[in-house]
N, C-alpha and C positions, 0 to 999 in steps of 0.2 A: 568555536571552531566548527569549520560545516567540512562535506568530504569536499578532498582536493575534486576541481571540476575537470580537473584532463584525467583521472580515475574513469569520474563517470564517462566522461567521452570513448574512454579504450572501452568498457562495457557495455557500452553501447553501440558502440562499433562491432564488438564483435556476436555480438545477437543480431544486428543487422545481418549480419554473412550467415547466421545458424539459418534464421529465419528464409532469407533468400533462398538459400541452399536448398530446404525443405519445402518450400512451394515449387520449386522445377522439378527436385527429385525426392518425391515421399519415403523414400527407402537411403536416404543420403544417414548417414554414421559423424553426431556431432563430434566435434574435439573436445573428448572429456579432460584432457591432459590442461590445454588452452582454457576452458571454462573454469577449471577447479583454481589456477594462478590467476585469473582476474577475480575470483569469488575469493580469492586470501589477501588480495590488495583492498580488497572492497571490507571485509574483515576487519583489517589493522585501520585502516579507516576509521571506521564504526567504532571500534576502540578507544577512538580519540574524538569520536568529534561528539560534540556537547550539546546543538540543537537539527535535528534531521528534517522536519520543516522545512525548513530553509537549502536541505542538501539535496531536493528532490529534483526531477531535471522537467522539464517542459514537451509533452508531445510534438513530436515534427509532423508534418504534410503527410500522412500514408505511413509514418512508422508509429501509431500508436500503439502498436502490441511491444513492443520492446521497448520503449518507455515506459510501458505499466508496469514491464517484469522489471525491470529495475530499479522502478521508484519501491515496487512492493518488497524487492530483494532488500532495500537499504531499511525499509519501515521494519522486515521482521527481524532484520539484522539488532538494530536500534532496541526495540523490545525486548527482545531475548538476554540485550548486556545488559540491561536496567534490570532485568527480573535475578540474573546469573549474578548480580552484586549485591543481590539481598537475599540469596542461597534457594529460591524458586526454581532453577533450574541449573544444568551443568552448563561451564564456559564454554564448551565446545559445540553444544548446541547453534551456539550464534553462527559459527563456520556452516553448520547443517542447514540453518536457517535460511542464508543468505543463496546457497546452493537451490536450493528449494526454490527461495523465488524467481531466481533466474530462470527457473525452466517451469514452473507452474504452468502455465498458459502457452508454450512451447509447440501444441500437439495441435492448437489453431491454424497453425502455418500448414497444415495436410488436410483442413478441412474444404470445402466447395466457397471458393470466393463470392459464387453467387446467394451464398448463405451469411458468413461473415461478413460481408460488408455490402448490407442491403440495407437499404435504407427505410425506415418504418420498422414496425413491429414484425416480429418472427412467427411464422405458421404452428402450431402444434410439433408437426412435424419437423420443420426446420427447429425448433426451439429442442426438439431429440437430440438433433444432429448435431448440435450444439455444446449440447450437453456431453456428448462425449469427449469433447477434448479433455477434460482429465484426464481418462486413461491412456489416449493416445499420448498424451505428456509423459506419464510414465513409462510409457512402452519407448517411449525414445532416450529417452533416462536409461531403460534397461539396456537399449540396444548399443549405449556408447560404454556399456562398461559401469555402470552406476548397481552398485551394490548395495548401498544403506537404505535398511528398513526403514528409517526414519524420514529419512527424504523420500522415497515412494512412496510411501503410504501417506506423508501428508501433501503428495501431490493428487496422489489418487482421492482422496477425500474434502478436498478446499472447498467443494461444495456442498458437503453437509454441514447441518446446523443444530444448535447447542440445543432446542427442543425436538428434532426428531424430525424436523421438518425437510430437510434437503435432498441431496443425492450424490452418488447413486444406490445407498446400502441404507438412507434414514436413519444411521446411527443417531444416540443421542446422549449429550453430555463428556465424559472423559470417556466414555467408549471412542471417539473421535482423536486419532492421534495427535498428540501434541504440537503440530508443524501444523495441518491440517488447520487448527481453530485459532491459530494464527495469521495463516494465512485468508481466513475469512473475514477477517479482521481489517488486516489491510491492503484486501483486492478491495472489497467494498469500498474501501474511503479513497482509495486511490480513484478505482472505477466511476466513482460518482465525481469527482473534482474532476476528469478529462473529458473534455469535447470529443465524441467518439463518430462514427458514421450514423448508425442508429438509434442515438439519444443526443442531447447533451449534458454539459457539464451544470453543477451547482454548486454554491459557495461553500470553500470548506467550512463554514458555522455548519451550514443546512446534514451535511454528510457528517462531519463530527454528533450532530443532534440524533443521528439514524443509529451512530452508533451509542449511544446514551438512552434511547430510547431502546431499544433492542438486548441491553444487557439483560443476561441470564433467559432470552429467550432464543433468538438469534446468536449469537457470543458467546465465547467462555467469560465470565462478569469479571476472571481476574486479572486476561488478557486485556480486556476494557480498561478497566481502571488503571493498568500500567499504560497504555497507549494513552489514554487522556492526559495523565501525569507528564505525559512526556511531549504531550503536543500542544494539550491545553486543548478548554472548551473553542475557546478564539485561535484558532492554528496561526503562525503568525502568517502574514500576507491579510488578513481578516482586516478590514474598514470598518472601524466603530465610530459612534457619537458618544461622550463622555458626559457624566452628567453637569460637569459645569460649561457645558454647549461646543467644547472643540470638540474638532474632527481630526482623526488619526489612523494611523496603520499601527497593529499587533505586530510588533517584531520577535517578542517570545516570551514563552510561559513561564509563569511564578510558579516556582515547587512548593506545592500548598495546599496553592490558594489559586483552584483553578478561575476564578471568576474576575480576578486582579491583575490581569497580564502584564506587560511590559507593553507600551505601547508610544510609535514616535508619532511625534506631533511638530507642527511650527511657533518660532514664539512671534512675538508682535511684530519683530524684528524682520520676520522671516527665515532665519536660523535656525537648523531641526533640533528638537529635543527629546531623550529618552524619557518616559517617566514609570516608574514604578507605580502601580495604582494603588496598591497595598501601601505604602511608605506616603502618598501623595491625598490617602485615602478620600481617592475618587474611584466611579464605579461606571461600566458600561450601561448606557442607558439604548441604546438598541446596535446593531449591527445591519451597514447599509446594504450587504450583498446577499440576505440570506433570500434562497430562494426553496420553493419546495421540494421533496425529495422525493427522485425514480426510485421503485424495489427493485433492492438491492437483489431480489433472489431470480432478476427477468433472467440472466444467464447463467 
């Protein structure tokens, strides 16, 4: 079961109007009343649905910032019930969560267009300016009425990272609030799979790898291993070669056995087939999309 897609559509609809709203008028007062009733449908959602992968929505033309907040909304949603069902953290964090990432990245919409969406690389200086949008995200959070320490503070922080390395305070490890090392989690893997103005996109293998490769330095390592668990090394949409020569698409991950995914394939016939790898015991012998990966820490 993936989230219903007219869910995502209302939430994405209605970040479109925040977002608008805030680039005419910087001082505009979101609807917190409206945002918190789409962040409880998006919730019960997440509650029920079984692979998130596959619930993610696709960047539009000029809306990629509100596709990212709500693909990153449903990832840390997603995480946080996987970890909440194995007593890692409280059920009600996933409500926090989801809150969270809907506004994380929020505070872009007040920044200088000619900064945001320039195309190349960012100046020193612009890469400052930049940087600020966390806090401006919380300061809009603050201003609609948003009271939880937990959701400010891991807006304020989604750019620091798990060895000390990030910003804007260089905390390091669980000094980092809990939403926060989440949320770096899955801005990065989102960030890196969208075609954006100033980068491109790369295969989620490539962005899944950044995040594998980064655990416990970059990451919280147990944030990691729950989101790989839950996505798999091959996220599914991933194009492998199998090692007895077909070619196929990842539809979804083996709880496991991240290296065995689920992957559909055609028979001679031409009629798709699912196959188990593990159960089929066959093995990915390369993946055609991977491509190399942007640092994740450019913004």
């Amino acid at each position: 079961k993936i989230v219903n897609p007219e869910v995502n559509e209302k939430a994405l609809g209605l970040l479109k109007k925040i977002f608008l709203s805030l680039e005419s008028d910087p001082g505009f007062v979101i609807p917190k009343a409206e945002l918190e009733a789409i962040g409880q449908e998006l919730s019960h959602e997440i509650r029920e649905t079984s692979q998130i992968a596959l619930s993610l929505v696709s960047a539009q033309e000029g809306y990629y910032a509100e596709a990212h907040m709500l693909n990153v909304a449903l990832l840390c949603g997603y995480i946080v019930k996987r970890m909440a069902q194995t007593g890692q953290t409280e059920d009600n964090m996933i409500d926090k969560a989801i809150l969270a990432g809907l506004l994380f990245d929020i505070g872009n919409a007040v920044l200088p267009k000619e900064i945001t969406e320039k195309k190349g690389k960012l100046t020193s200086e612009e890469l400052g300016v930049m940087r600020g949008h966390a806090l401006e995200s919380a300061h809009i959070g603050e201003r609609a009425g948003i009271t939880d320490a937990d959701i400010l503070n891991g807006i304020r922080s989604h750019h620091e990272r798990y060895d000390g390395s990030g910003y804007p305070q260089k905390l390091e490890g669980e000094e980092i609030p809990f939403i926060a090392r989440l949320l770096a989690v899955t801005d990065t893997f989102d960030a890196m799979t969208t075609r954006r103005v100033h980068k491109g996109a790369v295969s989620t293998k490539a962005s899944s790898s950044v995040i594998i490769s980064s655990n416990e330095t970059l990451f919280d390592p147990q944030i990691c291993k729950v989101f790989l668990s839950g996505t798999g090394i091959y996220p599914p949409g991933t194009m492998v070669e199998l090692s007895n020569g077909l070619f196929g698409t990842v539809v979804a991950s083996t709880e496991g056995n991240l290296l065995q995914p689920k992957v559909a394939v055609n028979k001679d016939d031409g009629t798709p087939q699912v196959l188990n790898l593990t159960e089929a015991r066959l093995f990915i012998r390369r993946s055609l999309d991977a491509q190399a990966a942007e640092n994740p820490l450019d913004v």
